[in-house]
N, C-alpha and C positions, 0 to 999 in steps of 0.2 A: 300291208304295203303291196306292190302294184308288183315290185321284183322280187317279192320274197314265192319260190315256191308252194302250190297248194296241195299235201299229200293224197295221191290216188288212192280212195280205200278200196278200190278194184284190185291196184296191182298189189296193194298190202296183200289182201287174201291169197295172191297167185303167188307172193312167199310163203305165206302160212302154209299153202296145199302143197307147196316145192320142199316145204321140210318136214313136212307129214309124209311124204311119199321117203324121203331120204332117210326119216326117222324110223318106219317100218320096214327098211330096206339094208340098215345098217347092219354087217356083217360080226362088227365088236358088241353087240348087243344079243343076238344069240336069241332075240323073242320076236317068237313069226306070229304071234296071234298078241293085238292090243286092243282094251277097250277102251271104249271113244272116251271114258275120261281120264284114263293114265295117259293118252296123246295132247288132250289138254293141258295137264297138268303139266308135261315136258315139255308145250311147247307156248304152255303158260297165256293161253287162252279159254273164256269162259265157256265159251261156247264153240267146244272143238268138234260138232255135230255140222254147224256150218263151213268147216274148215272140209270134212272127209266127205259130207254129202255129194259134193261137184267129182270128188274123187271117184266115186264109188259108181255115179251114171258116164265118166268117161273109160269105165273098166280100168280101172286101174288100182282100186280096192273091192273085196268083196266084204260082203258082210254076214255071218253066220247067226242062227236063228234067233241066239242070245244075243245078240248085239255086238260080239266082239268083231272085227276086222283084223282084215292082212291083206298084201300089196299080191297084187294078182303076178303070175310069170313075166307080162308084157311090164306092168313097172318095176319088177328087178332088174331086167333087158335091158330098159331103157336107161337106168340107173349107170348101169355094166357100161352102154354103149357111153355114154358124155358122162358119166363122172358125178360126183359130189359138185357140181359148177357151184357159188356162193351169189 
């Protein structure tokens, strides 16, 4: 129908990558190093490669030889600075 809303999958992924970044950045969680499929699995996506890749070229994850990742200092900062926003 004409008024029913059509889901952005743009902005879908710009949640996915906002709770990927809050999910490695989480202080009650106590784990600075995740690989790309335990973030999928938390965040219950299959393909959570597409979710941390855009992370990872705007610095905001890095990525270690093996494959794991963690939230670089500027996304802990940024986290710190506005918050867990929903």
């Amino acid at each position: 129908m004409q008024d029913e809303d059509i889901p952005d999958p743009l902005s879908a992924y710009e949640v996915l990558e906002r709770e990927a970044v809050y999910l490695m950045t989480d202080p009650d969680r106590f784990q600075p190093i995740w690989s790309v499929e335990d973030i999928g699995r938390e965040l219950e996506v299959e393909h959570a490669i597409d979710v941390v890749r855009p992370l990872i070229r705007a610095g905001l994850v890095n990525r270690t030889s093996d494959g794991h990742v963690f939230a670089t200092r500027a996304a802990v900062r940024m986290v710190q600075m506005v918050g867990q926003v929903v």
